[in-house]
C-alpha positions as semicolon CSV with decimal commas, in nm:
position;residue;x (nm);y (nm);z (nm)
1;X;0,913;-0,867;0,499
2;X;1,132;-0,691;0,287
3;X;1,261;-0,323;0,302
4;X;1,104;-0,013;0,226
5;X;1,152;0,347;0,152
6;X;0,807;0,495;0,302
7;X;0,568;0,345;0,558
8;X;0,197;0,473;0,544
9;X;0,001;0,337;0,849
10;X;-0,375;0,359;0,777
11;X;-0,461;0,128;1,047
12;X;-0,815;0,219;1,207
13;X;-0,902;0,430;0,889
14;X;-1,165;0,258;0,669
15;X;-1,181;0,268;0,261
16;X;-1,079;0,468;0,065
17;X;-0,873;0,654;0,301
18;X;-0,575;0,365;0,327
19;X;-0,525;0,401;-0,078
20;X;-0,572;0,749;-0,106
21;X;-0,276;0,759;0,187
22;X;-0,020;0,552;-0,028
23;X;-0,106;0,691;-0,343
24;X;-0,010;1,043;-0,161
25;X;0,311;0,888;-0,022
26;X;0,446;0,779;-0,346
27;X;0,303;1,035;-0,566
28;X;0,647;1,272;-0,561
29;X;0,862;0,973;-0,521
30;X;1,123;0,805;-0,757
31;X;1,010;0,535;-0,994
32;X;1,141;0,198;-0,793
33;X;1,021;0,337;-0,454
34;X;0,882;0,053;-0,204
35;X;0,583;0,155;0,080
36;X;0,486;-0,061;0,340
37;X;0,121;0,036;0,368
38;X;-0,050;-0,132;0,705
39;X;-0,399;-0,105;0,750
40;X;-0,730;-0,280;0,930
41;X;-0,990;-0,238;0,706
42;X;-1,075;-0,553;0,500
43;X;-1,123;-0,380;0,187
44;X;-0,768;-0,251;0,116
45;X;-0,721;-0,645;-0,019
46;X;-0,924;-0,490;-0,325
47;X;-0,818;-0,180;-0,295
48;X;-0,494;-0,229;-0,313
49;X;-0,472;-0,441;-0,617
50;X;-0,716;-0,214;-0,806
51;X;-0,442;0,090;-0,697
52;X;-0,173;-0,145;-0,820
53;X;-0,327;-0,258;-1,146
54;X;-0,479;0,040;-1,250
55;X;-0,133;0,264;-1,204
56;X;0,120;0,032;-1,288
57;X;0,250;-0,043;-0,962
58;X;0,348;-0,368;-0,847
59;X;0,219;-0,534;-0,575
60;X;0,466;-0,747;-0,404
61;X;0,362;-0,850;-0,075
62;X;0,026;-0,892;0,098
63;X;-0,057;-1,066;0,448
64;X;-0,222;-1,069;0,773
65;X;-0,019;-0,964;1,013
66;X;-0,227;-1,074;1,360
67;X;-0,512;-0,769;1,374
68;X;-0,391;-0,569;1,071
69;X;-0,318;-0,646;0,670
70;X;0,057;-0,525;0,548
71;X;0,100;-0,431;0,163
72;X;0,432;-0,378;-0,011
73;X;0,410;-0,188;-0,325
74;X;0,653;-0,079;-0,547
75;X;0,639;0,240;-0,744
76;X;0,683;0,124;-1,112
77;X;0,681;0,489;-1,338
């Protein structure tokens, strides 16, 4: 997994709550900025992406990591 500047750990927290974490964590942050989001609920796969896509962020890692799903996003304006 590659490095990162913030981690946001939404793991037993269930939609939209994971999202609405990261977007929080990168709001005030520097265009370029990478979070590692980690979370259990399913529907951050979607959530995620939609997040991504619809602010210009780019999404450049998703997996399952055992119990819980890890995101790497990076900040893009």
């Amino acid at each position: 997994m590659a490095e990162y500047d913030v981690k946001v750990d939404a793991r037993g927290l269930y939609c939209p709550i994971p999202v609405l974490r990261l977007a929080k964590a990168v709001r005030d942050r520097p265009a370029g900025t990478v979070a590692l989001l980690l979370a259990t609920d399913p529907a951050a796969v979607e959530d995620v992406e939609v997040f991504c896509r619809e602010r210009n962020h780019q999404l450049l890692d998703s997996r399952q990591e055992g119990t819980f799903l890890s995101f790497l996003v990076r900040k893009e304006s």
